[in-house]
GUTI-981723 format. One line per 3 residues: their letters; for each residue x, z, y of N, C-alpha, C. Coordinates in nm, 3 decimals. Each point is the difference from the previous one (the first is absolute). Example, Ala and Ser with C-alpha at 12.3 -4.5 7.8 and 13.67 -1.06 7.14 Angstrom:
REM GUTI-981723
as	1.319,0.780,-0.569,-0.089,0.000,0.119,0.090,0.000,0.120; -0.035,-0.072,0.105,0.082,0.006,0.119,-0.077,0.073,0.109 $
***
This chain:
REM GUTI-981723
xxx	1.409,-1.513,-2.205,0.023,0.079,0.119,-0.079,-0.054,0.119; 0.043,-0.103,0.035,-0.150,-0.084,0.097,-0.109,0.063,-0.004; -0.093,-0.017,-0.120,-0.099,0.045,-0.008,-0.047,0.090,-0.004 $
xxx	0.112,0.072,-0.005,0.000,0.135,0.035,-0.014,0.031,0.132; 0.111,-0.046,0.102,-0.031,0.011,0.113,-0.146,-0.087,0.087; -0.041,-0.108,-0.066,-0.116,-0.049,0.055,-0.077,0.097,-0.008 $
xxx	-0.007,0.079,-0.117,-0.136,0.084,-0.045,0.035,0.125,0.126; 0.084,0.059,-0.004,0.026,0.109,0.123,-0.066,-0.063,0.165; 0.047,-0.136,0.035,-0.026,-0.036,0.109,-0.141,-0.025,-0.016 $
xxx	-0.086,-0.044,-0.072,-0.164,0.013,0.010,-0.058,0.080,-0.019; 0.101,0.148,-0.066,-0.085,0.109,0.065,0.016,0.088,0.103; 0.112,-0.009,0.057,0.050,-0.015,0.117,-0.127,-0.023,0.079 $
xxx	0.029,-0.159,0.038,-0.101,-0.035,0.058,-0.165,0.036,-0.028; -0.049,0.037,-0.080,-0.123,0.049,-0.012,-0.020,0.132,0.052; 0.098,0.045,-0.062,-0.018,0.174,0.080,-0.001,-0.014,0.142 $
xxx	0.076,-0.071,0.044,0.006,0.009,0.166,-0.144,-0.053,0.009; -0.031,-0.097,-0.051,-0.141,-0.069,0.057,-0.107,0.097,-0.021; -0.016,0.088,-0.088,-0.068,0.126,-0.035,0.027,0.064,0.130 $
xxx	0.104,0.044,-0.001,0.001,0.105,0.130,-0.016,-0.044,0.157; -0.016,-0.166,-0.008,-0.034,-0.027,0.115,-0.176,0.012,0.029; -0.058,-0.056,-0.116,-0.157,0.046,-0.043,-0.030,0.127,0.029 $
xxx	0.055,0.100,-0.052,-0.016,0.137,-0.007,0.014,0.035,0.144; 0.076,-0.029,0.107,0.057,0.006,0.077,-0.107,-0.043,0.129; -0.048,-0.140,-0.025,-0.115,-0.022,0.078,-0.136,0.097,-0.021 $
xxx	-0.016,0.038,-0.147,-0.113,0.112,-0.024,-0.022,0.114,0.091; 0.137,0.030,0.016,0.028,0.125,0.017,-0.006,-0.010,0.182; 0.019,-0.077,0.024,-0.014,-0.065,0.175,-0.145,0.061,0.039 $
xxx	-0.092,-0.153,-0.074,-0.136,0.023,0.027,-0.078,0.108,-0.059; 0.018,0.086,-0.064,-0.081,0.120,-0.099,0.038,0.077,0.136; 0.108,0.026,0.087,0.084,0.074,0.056,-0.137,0.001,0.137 $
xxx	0.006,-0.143,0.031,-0.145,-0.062,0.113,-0.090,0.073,-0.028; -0.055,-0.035,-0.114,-0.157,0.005,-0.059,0.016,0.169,0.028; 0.075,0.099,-0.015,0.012,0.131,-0.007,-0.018,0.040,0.162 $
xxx	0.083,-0.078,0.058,0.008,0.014,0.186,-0.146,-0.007,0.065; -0.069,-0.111,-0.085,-0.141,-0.028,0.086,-0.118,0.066,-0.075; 0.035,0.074,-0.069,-0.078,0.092,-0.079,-0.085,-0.120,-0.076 $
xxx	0.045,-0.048,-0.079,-0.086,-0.131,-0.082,-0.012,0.053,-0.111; 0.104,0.046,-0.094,0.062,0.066,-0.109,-0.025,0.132,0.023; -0.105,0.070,-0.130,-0.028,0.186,0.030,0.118,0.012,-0.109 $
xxx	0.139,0.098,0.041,0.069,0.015,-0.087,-0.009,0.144,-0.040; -0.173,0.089,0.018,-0.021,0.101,-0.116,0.015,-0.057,-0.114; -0.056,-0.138,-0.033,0.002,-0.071,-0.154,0.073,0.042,-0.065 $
xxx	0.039,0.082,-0.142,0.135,0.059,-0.087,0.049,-0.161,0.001; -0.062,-0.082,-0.061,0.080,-0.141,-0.027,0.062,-0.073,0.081; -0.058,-0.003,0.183,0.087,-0.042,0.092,0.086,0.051,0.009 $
xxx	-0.012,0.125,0.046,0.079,0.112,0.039,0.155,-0.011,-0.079; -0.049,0.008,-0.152,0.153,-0.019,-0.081,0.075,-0.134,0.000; -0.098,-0.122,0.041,0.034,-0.116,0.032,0.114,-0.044,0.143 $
xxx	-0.084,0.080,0.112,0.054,-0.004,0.077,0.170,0.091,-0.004; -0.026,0.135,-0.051,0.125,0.101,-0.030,0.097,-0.096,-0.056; -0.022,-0.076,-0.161,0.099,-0.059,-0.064,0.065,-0.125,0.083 $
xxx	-0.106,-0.049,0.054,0.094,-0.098,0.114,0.094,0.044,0.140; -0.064,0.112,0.034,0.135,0.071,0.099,0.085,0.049,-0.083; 0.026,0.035,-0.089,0.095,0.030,-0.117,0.112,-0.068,-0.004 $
xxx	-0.073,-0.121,-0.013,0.094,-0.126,-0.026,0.042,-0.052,0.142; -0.024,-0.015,0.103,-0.013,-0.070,0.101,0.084,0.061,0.114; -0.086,0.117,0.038,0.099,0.082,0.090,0.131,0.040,0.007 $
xxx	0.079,0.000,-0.119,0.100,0.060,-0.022,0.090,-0.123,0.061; -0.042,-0.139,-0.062,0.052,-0.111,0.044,-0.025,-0.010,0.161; -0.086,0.010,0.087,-0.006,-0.073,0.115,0.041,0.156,0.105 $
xxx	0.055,0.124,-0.082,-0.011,0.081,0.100,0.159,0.026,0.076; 0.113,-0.059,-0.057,0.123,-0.074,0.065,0.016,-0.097,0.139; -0.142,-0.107,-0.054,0.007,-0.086,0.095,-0.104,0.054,0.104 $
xxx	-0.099,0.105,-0.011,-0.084,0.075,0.105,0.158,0.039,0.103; 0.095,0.050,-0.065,0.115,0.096,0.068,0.091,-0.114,0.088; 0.020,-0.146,-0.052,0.043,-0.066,0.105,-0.082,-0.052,0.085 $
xxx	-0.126,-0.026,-0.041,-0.108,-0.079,0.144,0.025,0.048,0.065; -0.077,-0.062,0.169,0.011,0.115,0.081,-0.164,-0.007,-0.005; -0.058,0.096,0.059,-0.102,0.065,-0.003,-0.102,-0.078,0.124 $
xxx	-0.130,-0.114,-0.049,-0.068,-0.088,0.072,-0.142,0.069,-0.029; 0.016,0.085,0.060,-0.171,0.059,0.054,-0.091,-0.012,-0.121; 0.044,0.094,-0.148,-0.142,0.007,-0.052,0.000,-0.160,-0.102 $
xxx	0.062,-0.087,-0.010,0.013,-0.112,-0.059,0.164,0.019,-0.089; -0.061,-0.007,-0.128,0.115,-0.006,-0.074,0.052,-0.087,-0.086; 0.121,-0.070,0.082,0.060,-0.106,-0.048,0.062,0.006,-0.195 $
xxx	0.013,0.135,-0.040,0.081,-0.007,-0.105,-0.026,-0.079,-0.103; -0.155,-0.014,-0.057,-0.032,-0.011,-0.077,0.056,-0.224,0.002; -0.027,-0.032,0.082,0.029,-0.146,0.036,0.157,0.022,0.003 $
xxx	0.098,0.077,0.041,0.153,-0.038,-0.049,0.023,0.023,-0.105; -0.083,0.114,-0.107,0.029,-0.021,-0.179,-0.064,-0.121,-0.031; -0.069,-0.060,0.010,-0.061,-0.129,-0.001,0.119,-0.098,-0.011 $
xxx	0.036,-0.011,0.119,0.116,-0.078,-0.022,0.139,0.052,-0.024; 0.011,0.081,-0.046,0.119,0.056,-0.055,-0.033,-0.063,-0.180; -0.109,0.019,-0.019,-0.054,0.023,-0.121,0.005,-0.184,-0.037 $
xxx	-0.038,-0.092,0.061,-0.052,-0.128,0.016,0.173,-0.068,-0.010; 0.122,0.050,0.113,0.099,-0.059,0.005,0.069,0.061,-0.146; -0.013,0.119,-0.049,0.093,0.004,-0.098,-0.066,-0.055,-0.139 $
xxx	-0.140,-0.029,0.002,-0.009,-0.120,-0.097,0.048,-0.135,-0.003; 0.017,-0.030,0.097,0.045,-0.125,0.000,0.177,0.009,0.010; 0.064,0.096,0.077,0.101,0.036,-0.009,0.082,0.027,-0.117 $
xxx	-0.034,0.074,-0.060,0.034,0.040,-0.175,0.029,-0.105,-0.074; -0.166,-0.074,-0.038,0.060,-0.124,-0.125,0.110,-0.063,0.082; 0.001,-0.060,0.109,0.063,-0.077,0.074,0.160,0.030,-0.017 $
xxx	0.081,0.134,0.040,0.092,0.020,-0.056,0.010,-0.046,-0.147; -0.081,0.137,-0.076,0.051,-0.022,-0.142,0.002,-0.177,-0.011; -0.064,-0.109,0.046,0.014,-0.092,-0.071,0.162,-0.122,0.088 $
xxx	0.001,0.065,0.124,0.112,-0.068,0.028,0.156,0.061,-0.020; 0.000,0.154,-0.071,0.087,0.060,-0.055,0.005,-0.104,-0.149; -0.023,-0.076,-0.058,0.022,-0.045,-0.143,-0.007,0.090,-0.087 $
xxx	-0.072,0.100,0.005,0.017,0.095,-0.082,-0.100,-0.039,-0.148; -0.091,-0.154,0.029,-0.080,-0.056,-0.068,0.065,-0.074,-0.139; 0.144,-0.061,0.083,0.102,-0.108,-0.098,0.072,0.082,-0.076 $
x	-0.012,0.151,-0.001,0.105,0.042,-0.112,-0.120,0.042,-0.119 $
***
């Protein structure tokens, strides 16, 4: 059973670390698009960029609704960051001071 739960908590933790990666991608691709760096006629950007607002927006568009609104600068993407950052470390941390390891 342990090892059972070890194996859940490292993928746990990987997925979050994935989506914190994904998460920074999706930041700067977001830039590169703003300063016209990135031509997103490309079919391959284009669906690149789509599948990452896919994933992304749905998550940070809650916390767009509590910010308050700073001129054109958007904080969200840096509070899933650390939403994302504390509940990795948050998670194992319970599960492992719950004992849920010793049964």
């Amino acid at each position: 059973m342990s090892n059972t739960i070890l194996a859940l908590i490292n993928i746990f933790t990987m997925v979050t670390q994935l989506l914190i990666w994904g998460l920074v991608v999706w930041a700067i691709s977001s830039w590169l698009v703003a300063f016209n760096i990135v031509n997103v006629s490309n079919p391959v950007v284009r669906a690149i960029l789509n599948g990452l607002d896919r994933i992304y927006a749905p998550m940070v568009r809650p916390i767009r609704r509590v910010l308050p609104d700073f001129g054109g600068v958007d904080l969200s993407p840096a509070v899933l960051w650390l939403v994302l950052a504390g509940l990795q470390q948050l998670v194992p941390a319970l599960v492992l001071d719950t004992g849920l390891l010793l049964k």
